[in-house]
N, C-alpha and C positions, 0 to 999 in steps of 0.2 A: 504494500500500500504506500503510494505515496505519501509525501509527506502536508501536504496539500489538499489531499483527503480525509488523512485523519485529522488537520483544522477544521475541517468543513464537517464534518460528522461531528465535532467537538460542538461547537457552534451552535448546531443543530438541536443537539441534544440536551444543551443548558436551555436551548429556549424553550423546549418542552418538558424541561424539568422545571422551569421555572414558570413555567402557565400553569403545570398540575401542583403545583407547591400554592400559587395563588388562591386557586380553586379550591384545594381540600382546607386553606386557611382560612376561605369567608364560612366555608361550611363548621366549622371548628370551634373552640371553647377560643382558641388563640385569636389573637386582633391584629396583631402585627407585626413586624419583623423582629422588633425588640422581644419579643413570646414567641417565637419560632430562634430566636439567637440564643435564649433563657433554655428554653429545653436540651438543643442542638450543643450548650458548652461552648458556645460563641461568641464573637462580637456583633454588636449590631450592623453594624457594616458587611460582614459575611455573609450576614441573611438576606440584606438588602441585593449582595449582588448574587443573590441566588436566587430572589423572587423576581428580579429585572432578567434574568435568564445571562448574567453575565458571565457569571461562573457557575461550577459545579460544587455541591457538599464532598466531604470527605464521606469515604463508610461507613466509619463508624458516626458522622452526626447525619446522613440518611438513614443509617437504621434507629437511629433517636426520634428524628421528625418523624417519621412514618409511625412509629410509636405512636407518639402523644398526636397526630393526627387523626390514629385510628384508618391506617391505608397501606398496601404494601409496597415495599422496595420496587418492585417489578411495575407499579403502576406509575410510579413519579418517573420510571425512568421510561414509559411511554412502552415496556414491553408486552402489557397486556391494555386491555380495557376496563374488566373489570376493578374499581379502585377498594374493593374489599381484601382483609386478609386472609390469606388462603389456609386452609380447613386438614390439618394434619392428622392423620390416624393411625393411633398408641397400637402396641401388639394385639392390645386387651380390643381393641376394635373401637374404644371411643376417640373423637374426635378431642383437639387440641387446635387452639391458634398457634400457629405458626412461629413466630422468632421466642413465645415466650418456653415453646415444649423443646426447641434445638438445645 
């Protein structure tokens, strides 16, 4: 891959991380970037450039947001559609939310 393509994919995909980060935050207990920096371990600056789609979160404060959002990894990063978290099932056959049974 060039190296021109993986800017352009980059790009891309902050701006859809940062439309579905917008989105799950009007639906949310959170208000604003300052409450999405607060949970994430952040500065507010950080959040701001991740809800403008300028940058991307780190892993570990993706897997934080998505937390206290109540949505999964897979959905801020635009790989599925559904923005629910996915439905994991124990030996015993019951189910389990997902990042807290791993």
């Amino acid at each position: 891959m060039r190296v021109d393509d993986y800017e352009d994919r980059t790009i891309k995909l902050a701006h859809v991380v940062g439309g579905r980060l917008r989105f799950a935050l009007r639906a949310s207990d959170l208000t604003c970037a300052a409450d999405l920096a607060r949970v994430a371990g952040v500065s507010r600056s950080a959040a701001s450039l991740w809800l403008s789609g300028t940058r991307l979160p780190s892993t570990v404060a993706l897997v934080a947001v998505s937390s206290a959002l109540h949505v999964s990894c897979d959905w801020i990063l635009g790989v599925t559609k559904n923005p629910g978290r996915p439905q994991l099932q124990t030996p015993q056959g019951r189910s389990r939310e997902g990042a807290e049974s791993i």
